[in-house]
C-alpha positions as CSV (number, residue, x, y, z in Angstrom):
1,X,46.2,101.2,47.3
2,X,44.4,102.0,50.5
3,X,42.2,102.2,53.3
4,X,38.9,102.1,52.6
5,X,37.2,105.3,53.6
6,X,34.7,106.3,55.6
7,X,31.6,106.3,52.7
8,X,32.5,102.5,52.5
9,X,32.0,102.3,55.9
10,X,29.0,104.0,55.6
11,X,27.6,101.5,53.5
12,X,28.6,98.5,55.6
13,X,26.6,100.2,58.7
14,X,23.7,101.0,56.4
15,X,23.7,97.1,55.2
16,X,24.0,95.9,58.6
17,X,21.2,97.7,59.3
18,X,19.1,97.1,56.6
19,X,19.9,93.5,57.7
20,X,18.8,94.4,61.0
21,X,22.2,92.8,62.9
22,X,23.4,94.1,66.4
23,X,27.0,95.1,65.8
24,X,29.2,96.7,68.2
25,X,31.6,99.4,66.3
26,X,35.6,99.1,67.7
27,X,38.6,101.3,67.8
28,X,39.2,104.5,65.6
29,X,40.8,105.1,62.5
30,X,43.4,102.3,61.4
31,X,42.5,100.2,64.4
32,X,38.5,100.5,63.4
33,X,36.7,97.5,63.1
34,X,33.0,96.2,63.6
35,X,32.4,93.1,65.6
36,X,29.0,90.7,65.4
37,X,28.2,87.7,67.1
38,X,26.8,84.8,65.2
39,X,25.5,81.5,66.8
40,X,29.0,80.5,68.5
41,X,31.0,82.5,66.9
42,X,32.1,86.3,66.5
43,X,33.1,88.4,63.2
44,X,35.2,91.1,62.4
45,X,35.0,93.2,59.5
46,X,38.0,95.2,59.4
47,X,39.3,97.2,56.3
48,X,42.1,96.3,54.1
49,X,43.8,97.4,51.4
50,X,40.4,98.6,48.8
51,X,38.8,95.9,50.3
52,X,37.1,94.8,53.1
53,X,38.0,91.2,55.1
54,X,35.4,89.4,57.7
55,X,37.5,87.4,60.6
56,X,36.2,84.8,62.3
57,X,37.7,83.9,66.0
58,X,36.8,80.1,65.5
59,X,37.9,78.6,68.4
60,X,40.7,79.0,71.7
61,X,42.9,76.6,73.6
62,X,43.5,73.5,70.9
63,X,46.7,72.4,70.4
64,X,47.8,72.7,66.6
65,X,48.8,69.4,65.8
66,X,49.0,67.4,62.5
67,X,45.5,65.8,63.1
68,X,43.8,69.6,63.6
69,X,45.8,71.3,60.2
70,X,45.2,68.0,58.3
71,X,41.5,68.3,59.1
72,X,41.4,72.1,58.4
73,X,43.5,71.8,55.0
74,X,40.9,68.8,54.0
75,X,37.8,68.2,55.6
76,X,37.2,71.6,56.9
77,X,38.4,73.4,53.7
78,X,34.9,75.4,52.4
79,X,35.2,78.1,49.9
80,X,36.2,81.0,53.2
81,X,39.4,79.0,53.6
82,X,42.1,81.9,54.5
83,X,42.8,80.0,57.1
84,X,45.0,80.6,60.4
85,X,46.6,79.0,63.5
86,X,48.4,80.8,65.8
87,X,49.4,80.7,69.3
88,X,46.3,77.8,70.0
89,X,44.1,79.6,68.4
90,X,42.4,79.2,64.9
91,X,41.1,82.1,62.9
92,X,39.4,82.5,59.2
93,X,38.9,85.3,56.8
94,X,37.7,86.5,53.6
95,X,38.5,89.1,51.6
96,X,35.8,91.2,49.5
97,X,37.1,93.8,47.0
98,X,35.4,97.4,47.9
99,X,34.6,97.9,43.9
100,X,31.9,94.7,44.1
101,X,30.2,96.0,47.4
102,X,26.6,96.1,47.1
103,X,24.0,95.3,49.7
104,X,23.7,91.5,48.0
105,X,27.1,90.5,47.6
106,X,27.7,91.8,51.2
107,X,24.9,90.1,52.9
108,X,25.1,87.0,50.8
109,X,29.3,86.5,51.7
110,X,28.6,87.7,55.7
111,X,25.5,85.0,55.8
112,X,27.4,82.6,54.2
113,X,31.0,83.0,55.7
114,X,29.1,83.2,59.3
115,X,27.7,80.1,58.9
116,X,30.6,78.7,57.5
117,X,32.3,79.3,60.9
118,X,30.0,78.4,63.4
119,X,30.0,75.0,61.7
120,X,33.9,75.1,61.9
121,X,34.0,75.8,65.3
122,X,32.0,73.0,66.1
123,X,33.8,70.9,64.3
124,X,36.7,71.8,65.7
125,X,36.2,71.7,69.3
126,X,34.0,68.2,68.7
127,X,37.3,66.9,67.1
128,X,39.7,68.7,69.4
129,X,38.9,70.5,71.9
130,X,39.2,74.1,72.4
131,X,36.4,76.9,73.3
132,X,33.8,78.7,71.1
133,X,33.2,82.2,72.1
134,X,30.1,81.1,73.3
135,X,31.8,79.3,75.6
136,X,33.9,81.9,76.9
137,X,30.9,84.5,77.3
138,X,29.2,81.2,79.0
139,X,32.5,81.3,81.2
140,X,32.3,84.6,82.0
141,X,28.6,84.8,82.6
142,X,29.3,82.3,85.3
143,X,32.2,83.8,86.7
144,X,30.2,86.9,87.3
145,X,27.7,85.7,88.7
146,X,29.5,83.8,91.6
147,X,31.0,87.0,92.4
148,X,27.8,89.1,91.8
149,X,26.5,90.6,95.5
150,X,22.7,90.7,95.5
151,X,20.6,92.6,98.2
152,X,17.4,91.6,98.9
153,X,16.0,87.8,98.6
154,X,16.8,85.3,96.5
């Protein structure tokens, strides 16, 4: 086993652009990974070992109690289910073996696990609180502008 290599990465940038999606390409080597924004949510697709795995930050700041992994493990169970509460925060991935990448099965699996969790973190923060990361960048956004100096008129 290992890390994919760089002419699978290849291919994932030519799908993404044949799919026309604005990525933003992070870290080097080990740490590399590509990050898109969806709806509320944001993906990774990171490598693994021969395959690749999407992450999805689904949400930030909800307390992991019985009602929240109850509703995950049941209600909130789709077919992406590797999923991951840790420190407040809950996370979802998806493996996809490097020997069945072709331009369908990748865009079909990023469509459908996208989707997948922007309607989790929805869900989630409906049912328990918590931020998207649209609601962080919101936050930001904000935050910047109260700060932001202008010169001229309003």
């Amino acid at each position: 086993m290992s890390i994919v290599d760089e002419k699978v990465w290849d291919k994932i940038y030519f799908y993404l652009d044949m799919m026309n999606l604005p990525y933003k390409d992070v870290g080097e080597k080990l740490e590399r990974h590509i990050v898109l924004l969806y709806e509320s949510t944001q993906i990774h697709i990171v490598s693994g070992e021969d395959d690749i795995v999407f992450i999805a930050d689904v949400i930030e700041g909800v307390e992991p109690g019985e009602g929240l992994l109850k509703f995950l493990l049941t209600d909130g169970a789709k077919p992406f289910g590797n999923i991951r509460v840790d420190e407040n925060k809950v996370y979802i991935g998806y493996s996809l073996p490097v020997e069945t990448l072709d331009f369908n099965i990748f865009a079909t699996v990023l469509y459908q696990f996208s989707m997948y969790a922007d309607w989790l973190d929805d869900e989630v923060k409906k049912r328990f609180g918590g931020k998207r990361i649209s609601d962080m960048v919101e936050g930001i956004e904000k935050e910047n502008k109260k700060t932001e100096r202008r010169i001229g008129f309003k």
